[in-house]
C-alpha positions in Angstrom: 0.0 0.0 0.0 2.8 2.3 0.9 3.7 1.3 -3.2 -0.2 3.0 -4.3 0.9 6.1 -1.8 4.2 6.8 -3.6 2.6 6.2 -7.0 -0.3 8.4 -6.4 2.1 11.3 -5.1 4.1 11.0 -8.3 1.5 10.7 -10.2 0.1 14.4 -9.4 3.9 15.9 -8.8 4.2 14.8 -12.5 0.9 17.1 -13.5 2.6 20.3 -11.6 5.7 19.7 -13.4 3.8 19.9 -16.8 1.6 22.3 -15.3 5.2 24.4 -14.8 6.4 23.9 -17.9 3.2 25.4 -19.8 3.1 28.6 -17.5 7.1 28.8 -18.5 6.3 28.1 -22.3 3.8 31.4 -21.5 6.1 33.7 -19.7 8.7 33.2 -22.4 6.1 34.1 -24.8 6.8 30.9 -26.7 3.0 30.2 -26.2 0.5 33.2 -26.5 -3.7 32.7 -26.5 -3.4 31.6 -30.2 -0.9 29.1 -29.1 -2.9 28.0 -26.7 -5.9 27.5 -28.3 -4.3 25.5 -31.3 -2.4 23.5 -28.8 -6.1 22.4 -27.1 -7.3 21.8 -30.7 -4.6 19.4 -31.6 -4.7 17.5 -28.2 -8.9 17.5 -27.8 -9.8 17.0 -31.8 -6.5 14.2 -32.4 -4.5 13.1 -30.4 -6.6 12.0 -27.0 -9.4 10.1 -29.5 -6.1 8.6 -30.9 -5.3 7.3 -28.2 -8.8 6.5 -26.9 -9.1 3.9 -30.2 -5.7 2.9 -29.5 -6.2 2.0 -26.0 -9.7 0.6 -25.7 -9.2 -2.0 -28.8 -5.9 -2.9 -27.4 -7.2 -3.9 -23.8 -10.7 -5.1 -24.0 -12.5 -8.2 -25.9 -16.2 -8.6 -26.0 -16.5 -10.7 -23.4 -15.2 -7.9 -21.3 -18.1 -5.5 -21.8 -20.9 -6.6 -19.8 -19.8 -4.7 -16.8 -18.9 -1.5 -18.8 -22.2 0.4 -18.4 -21.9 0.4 -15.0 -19.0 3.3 -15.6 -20.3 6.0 -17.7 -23.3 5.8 -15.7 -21.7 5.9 -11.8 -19.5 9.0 -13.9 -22.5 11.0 -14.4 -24.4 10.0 -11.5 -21.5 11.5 -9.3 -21.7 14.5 -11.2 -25.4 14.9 -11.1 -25.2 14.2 -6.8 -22.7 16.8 -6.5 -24.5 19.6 -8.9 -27.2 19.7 -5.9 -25.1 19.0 -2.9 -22.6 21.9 -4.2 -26.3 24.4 -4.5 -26.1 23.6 -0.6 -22.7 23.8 -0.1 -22.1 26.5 -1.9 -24.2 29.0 1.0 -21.7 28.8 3.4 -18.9 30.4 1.0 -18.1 34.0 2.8 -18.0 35.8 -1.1 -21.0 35.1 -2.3 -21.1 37.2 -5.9 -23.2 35.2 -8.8 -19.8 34.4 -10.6 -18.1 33.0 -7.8 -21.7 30.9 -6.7 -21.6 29.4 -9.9 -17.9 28.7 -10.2 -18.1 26.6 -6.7 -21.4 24.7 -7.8 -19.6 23.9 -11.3 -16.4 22.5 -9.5 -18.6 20.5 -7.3 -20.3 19.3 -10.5 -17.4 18.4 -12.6 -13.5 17.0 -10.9 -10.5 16.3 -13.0 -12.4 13.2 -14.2 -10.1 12.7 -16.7 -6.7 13.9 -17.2 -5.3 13.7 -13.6 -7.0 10.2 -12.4 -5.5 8.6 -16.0 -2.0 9.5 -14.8 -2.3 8.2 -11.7 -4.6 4.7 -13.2 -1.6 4.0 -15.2 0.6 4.5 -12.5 -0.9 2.3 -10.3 -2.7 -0.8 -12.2 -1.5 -0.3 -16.1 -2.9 1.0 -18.8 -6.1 -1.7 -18.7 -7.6 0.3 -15.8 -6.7 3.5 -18.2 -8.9 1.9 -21.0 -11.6 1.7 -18.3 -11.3 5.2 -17.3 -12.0 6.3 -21.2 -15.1 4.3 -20.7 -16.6 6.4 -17.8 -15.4 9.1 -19.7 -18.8 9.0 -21.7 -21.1 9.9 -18.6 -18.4 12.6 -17.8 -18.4 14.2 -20.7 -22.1 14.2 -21.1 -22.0 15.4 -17.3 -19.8 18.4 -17.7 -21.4 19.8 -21.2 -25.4 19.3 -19.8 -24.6 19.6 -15.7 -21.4 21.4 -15.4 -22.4 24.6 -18.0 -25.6 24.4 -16.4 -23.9 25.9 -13.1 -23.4 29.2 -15.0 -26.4 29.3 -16.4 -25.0 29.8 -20.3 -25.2 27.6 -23.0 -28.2 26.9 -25.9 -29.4 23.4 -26.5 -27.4 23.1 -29.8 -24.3 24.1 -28.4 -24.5 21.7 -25.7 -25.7 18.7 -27.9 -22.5 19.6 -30.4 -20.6 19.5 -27.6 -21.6 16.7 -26.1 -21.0 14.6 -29.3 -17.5 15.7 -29.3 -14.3 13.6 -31.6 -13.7 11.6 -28.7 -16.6 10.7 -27.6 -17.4 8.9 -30.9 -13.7 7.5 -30.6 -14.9 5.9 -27.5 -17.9 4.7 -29.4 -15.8 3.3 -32.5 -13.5 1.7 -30.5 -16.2 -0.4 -28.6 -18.0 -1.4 -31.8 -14.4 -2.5 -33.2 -14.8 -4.5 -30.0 -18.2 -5.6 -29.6 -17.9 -7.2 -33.3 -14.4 -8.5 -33.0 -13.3 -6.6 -35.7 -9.2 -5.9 -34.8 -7.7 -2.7 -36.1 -4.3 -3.4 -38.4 -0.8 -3.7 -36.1 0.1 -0.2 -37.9 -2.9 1.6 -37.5 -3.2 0.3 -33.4 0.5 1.7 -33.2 0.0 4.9 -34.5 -3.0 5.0 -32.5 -0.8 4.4 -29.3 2.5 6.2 -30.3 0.4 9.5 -31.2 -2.1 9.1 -28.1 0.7 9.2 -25.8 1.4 13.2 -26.1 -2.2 13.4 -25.7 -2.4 14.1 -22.1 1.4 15.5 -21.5 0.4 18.3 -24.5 -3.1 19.2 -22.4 -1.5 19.4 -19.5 1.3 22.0 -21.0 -2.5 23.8 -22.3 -3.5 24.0 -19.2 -0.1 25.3 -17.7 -0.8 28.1 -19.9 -4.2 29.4 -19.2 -3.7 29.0 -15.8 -0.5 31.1 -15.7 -2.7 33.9 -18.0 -5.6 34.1 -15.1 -3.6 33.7 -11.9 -3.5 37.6 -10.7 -6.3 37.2 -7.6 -4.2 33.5 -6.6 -3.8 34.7 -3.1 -7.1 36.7 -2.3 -10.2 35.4 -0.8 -9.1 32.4 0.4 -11.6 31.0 3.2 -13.5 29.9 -0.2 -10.6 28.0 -2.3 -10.1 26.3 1.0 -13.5 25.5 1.7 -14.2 24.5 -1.7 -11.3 22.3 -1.5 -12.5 20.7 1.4 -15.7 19.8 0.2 -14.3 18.6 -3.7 -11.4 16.3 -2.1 -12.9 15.1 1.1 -16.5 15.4 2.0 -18.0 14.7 -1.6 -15.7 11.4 -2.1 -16.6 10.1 1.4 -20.1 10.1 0.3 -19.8 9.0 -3.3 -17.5 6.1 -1.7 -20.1 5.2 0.8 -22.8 4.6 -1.6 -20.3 2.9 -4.2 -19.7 0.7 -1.5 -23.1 -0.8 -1.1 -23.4 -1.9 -4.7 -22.3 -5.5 -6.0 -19.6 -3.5 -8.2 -16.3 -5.5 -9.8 -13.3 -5.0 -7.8 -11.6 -3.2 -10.7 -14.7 -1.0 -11.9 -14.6 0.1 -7.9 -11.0 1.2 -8.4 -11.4 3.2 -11.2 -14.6 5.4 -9.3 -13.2 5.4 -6.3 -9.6 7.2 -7.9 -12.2 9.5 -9.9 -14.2 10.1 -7.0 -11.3 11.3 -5.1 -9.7 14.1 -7.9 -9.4 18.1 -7.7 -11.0 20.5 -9.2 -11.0 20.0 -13.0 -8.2 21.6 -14.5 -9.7 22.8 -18.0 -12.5 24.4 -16.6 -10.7 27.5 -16.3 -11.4 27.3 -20.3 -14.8 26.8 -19.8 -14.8 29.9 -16.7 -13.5 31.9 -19.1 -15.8 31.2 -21.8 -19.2 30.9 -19.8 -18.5 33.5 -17.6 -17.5 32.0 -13.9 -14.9 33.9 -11.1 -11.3 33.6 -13.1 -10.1 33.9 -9.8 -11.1 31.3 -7.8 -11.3 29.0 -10.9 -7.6 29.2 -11.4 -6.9 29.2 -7.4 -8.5 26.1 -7.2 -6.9 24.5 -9.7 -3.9 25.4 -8.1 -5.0 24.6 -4.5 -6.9 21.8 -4.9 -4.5 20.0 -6.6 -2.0 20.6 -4.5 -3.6 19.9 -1.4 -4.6 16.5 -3.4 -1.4 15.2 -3.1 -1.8 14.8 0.8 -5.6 14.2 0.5 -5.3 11.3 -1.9 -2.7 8.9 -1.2 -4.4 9.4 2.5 -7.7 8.1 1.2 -6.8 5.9 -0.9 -4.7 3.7 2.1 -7.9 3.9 3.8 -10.3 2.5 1.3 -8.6 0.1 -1.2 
């Protein structure tokens, strides 16, 4: 256990590092906000359903699927329990402006269900359990374009399907018919898919970096809430989501894969959608910060407690 500790430090050390490196790439003006936004493009439109193809046909056969549903559907249940628990939590923040309001209920909706917990998946249990994660990444993505905008209050109905149906999620859905139907993708095309998918997430995280670095001015004021907010994303939110987990006849490594979702920061590219949608820049990029940081304590901790 000490073993998932060190791994699951590592794992988020490894985001800060890239984290650094985008906010450098900024400063040195090597990356500007055109930069950034082709560098998103690339990583969102190619690479990441590259490797979602790459990974899923690689690691699953049919027989494997029966469980499956059981992931995007725990992902966006998650996210629809915390939308209303963060409308409660969100009274007892000391700034309570309609920006800021909306920015906690959104980070309550929405975690790093992605990025962060497939770092730390492969890490710990191999790229199998990473294959899993792109799975459950169908609720969450349906849960962060319907439930997550829905915290600001923006967003028409064709905006939200569009971006809902996004290139990876029919990746996801391509690569599960190419398994349901035993169909196996050519060596070449499955190593491309893998070689190219690999500076998927390292290349978002250097995106990140970078728009983080361009909306950190307010980091160090009004902090009771960052903290707060932290509390509630890392610790009393997972608690509960692990409690009720734990009363369903889930498999052992379906469990792992919620439970490590369950217990991630803040998600890191909602500072995009902040930006965008019109939620507090301040405390979205301060909890990026915060809450990921503070998940390097919070995270190993749980995780020796539960697994």
């Amino acid at each position: 256990m000490n073993e998932v500790m060190l791994q699951t430090f590592l794992a988020i050390l490894e985001t800060f590092i890239i984290f650094a490196i985008g906010a450098w790439l900024t400063k040195r003006k090597v990356l500007d906000e055109q930069g950034i936004s082709q560098l998103s493009n690339l990583t969102l439109d190619v690479l990441f359903p590259l490797m979602t193809i790459g990974s899923i046909t690689r690691n699953f056969k049919s027989s494997d699927l029966a469980d499956l549903w059981i992931l995007p559907t725990a992902g966006f249940g998650m996210m629809a329990a915390g939308m209303f628990m963060g409308m409660l939590f969100c009274k007892l923040m000391r700034n309570h402006t309609k920006p800021r309001m909306a920015m906690f209920q959104h980070y309550c909706t929405s975690n790093n269900y992605l990025f962060l917990p497939l770092i730390v998946l492969d890490n710990l249990w191999g790229e199998r359990y990473v294959s899993l994660l792109l799975v459950m990444s169908l609720g969450g993505n349906i849960g962060f374009w319907t439930l997550g905008i829905a915290s600001f209050g923006g967003n028409s109905f064709r905006e939200t399907i569009r971006n809902i149906f996004s290139v990876n999620l029919y990746a996801v859905l391509l690569a599960l018919a190419l398994v349901i139907f035993n169909i196996p993708l050519p060596e070449v095309i499955s190593n491309t898919c893998h070689t190219m998918g690999q500076a998927a997430v390292p290349l978002v995280l250097v995106g990140i970096g970078a728009a983080i670095y361009k909306s950190a001015k307010g980091m160090w004021s009004n902090l009771f809430d960052v903290f707060y907010l932290s509390a509630v994303r890392l610790i009393v939110l997972p608690m509960i989501f692990i409690f009720l987990l734990k009363l369903l006849p889930i498999p052992e490594d379906i469990f792992r894969v919620l439970v490590v979702t369950a217990l991630m920061p803040v998600s890191s590219s909602s500072v995009l959608v902040a930006r965008r949608y019109g939620g507090d820049m301040d405390l979205a990029s301060q909890a990026i910060i915060i809450s990921t940081l503070l998940s390097i304590i919070t995270v190993p901790l749980m995780l020796l407690m539960i697994l």
